[in-house]
Backbone as a printed PyTorch tensor [residue, N CA C, xyz], in Angstrom:
tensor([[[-1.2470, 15.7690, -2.0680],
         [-0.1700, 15.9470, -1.1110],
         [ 1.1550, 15.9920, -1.8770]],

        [[ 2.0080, 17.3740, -1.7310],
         [ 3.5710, 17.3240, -2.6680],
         [ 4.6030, 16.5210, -1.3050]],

        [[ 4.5010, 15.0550, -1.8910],
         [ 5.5210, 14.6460, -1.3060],
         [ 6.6610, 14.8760, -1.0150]],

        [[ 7.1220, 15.3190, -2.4710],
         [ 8.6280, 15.7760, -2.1590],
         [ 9.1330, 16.8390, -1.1880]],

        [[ 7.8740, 18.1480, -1.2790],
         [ 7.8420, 19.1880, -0.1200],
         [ 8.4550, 18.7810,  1.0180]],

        [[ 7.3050, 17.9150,  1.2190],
         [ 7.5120, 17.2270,  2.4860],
         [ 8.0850, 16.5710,  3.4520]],

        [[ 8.6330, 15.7420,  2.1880],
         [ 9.7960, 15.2090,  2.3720],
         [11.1540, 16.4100,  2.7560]],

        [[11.3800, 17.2780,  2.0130],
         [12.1480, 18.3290,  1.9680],
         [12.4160, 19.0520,  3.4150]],

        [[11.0330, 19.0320,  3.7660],
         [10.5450, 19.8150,  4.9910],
         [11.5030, 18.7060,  6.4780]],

        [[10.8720, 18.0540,  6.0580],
         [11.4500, 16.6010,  7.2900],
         [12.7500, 17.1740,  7.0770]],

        [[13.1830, 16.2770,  6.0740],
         [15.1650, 16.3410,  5.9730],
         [15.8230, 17.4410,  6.3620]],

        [[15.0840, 18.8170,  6.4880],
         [15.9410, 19.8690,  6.6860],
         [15.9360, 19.9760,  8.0170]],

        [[14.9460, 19.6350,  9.0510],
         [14.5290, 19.3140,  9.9630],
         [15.7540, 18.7480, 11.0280]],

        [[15.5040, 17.2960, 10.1630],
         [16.4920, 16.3720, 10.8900],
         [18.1390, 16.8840, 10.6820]],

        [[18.5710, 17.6770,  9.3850],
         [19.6090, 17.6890,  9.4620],
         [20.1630, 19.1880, 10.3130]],

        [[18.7690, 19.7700, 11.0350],
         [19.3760, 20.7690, 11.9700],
         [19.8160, 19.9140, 13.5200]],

        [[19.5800, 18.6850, 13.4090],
         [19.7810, 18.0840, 15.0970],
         [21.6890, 18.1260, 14.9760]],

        [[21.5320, 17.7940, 16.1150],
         [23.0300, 17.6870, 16.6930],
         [23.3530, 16.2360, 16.8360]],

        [[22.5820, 15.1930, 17.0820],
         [22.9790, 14.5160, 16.8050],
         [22.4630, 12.9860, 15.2850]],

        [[23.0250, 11.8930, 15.9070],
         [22.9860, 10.9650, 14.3490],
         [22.2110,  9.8280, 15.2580]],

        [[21.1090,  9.1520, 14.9010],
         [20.5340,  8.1620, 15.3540],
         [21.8280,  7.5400, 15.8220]],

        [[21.7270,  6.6000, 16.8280],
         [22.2820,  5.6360, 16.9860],
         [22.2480,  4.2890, 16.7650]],

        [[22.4270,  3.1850, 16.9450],
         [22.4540,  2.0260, 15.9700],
         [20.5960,  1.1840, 16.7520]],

        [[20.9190,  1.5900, 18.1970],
         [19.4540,  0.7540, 18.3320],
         [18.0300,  1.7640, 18.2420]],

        [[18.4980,  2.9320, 17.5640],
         [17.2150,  3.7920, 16.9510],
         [17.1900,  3.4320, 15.9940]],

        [[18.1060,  3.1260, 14.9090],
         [17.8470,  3.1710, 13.5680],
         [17.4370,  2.7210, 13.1000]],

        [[16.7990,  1.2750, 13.3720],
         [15.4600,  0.5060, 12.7710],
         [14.3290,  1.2910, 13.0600]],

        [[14.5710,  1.2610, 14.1380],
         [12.9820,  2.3320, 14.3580],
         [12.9560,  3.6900, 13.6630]],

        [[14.1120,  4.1310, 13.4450],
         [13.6300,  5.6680, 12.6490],
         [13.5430,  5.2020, 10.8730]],

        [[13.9160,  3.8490, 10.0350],
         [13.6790,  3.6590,  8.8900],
         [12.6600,  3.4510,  9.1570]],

        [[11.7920,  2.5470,  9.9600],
         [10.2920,  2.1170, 10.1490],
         [ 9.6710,  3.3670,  9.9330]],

        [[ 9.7000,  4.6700, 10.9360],
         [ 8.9300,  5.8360, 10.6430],
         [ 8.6020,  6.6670,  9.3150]],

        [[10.1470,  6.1360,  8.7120],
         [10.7610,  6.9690,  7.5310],
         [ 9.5210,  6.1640,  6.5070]],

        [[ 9.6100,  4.6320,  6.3090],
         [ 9.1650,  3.9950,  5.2100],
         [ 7.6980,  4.1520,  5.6260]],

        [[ 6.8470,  4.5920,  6.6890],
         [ 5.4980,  4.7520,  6.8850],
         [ 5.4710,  6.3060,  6.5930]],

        [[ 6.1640,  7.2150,  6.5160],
         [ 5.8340,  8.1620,  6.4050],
         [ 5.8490,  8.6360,  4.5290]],

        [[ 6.7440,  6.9850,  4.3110],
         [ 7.0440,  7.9670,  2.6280],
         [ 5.3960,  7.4210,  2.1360]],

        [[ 4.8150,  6.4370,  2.6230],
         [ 3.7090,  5.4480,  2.4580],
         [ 2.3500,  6.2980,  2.8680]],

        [[ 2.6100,  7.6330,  3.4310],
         [ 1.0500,  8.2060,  3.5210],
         [ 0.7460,  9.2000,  2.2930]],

        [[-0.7830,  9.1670,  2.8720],
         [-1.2620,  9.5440,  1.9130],
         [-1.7700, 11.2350,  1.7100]],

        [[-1.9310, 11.5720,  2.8870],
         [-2.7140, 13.0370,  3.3650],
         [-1.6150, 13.3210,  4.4540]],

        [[-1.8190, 14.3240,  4.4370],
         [-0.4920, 15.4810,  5.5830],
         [-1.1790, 15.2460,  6.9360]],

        [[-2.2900, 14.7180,  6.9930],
         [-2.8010, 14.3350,  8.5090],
         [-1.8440, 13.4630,  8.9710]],

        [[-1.7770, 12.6360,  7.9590],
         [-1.2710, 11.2150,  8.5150],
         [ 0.0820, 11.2550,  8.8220]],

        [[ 0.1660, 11.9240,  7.7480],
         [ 2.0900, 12.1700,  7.9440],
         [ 2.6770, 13.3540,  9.3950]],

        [[ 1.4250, 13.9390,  9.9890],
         [ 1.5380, 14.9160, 11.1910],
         [ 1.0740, 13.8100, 11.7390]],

        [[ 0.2550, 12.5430, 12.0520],
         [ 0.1170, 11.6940, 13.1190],
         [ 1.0040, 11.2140, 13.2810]],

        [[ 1.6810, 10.8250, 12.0850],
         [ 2.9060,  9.6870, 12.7080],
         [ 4.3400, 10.9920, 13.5550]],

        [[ 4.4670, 11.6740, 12.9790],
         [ 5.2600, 13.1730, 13.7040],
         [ 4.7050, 12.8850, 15.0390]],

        [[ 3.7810, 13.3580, 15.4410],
         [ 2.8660, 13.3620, 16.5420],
         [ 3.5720, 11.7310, 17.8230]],

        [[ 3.2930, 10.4630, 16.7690],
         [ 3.0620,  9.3210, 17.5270],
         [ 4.7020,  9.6310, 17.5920]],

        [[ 5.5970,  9.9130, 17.1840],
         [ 7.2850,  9.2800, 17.3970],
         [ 7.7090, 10.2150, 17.5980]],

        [[ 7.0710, 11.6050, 18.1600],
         [ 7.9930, 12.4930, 18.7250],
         [ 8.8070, 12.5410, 19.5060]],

        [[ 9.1380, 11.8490, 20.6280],
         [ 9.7130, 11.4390, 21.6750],
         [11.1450, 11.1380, 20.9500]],

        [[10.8960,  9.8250, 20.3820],
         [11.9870,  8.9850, 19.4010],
         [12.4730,  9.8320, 18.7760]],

        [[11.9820, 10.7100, 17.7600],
         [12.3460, 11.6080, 16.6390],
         [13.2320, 12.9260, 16.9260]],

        [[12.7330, 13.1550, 18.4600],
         [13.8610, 14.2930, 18.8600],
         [14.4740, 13.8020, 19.8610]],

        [[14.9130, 12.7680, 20.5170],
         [16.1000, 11.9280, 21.0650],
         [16.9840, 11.4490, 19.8530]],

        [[16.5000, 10.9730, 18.5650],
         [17.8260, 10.5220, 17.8270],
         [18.5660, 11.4090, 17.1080]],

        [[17.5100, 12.5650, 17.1040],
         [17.8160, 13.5200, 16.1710],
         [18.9000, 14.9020, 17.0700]],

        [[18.1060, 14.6740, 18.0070],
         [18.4550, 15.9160, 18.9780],
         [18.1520, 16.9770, 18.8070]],

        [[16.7200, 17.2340, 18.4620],
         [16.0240, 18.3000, 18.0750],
         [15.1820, 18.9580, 19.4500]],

        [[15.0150, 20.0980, 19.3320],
         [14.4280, 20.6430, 20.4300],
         [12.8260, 20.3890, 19.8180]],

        [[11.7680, 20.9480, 20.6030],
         [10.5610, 20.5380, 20.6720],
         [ 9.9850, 22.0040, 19.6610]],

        [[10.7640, 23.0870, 19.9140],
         [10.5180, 23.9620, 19.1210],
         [10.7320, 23.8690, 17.4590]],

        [[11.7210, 23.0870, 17.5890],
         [12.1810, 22.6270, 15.7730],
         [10.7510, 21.3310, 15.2480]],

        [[10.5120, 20.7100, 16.1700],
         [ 9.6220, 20.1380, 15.3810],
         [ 8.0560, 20.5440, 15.2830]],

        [[ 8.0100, 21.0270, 16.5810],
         [ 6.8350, 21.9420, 16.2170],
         [ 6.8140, 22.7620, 14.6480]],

        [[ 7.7880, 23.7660, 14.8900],
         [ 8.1730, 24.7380, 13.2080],
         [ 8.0900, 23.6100, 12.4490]],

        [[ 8.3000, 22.7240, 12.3770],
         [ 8.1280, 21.2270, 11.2480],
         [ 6.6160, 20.8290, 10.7160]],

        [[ 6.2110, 20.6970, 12.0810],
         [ 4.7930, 20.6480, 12.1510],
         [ 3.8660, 21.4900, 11.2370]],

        [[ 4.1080, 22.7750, 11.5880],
         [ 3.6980, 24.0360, 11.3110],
         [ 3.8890, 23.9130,  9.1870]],

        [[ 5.1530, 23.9730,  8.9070],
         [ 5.5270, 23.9730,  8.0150],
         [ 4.6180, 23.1420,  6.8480]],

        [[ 4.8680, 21.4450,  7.8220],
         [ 4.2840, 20.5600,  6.6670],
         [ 2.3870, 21.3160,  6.8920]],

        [[ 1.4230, 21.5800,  7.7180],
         [ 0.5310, 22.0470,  7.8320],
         [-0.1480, 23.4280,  7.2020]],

        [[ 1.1980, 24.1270,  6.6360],
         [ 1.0850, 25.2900,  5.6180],
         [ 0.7600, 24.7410,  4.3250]],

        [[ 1.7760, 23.5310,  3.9900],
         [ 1.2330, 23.1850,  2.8470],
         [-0.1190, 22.9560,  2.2200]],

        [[-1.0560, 22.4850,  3.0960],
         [-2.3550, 21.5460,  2.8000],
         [-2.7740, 23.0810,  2.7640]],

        [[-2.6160, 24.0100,  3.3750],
         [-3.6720, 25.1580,  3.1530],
         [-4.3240, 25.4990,  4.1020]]])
């Protein structure tokens, strides 16, 4: 798994939202962040996407279409 990709993939992600976590998301979006730098296979790292989508495009302010293309993206990688 190229972490850094991946990583790459996320960040560009998040920095298309409109908005900035707010202060009582932001534990919860480092929690996602530090489980996501912690997997191991692109499954896992699309489950946790999957489990905090809700969260992930309320703090972010991402439409459902941007993280889908996210989805998609990190899922090109593995092949």
């Amino acid at each position: 798994m190229n972490k850094e990709e991946i990583t790459s993939i996320i960040e560009n992600a998040l920095k298309s939202g409109d908005k900035t976590p707010g202060i009582f998301d932001l534990a919860k979006i480092m929690a996602i962040k530090a489980e996501i730098q912690s997997c191991t296979t692109v499954n896992s790292v699309l489950g946790l996407i999957d489990e905090h989508r809700d969260l992930i495009s309320k703090a972010f302010g991402l439409s459902e279409d941007v993280i889908e293309e996210t989805v998609q993206k990190i899922r090109a990688i593995e092949g």
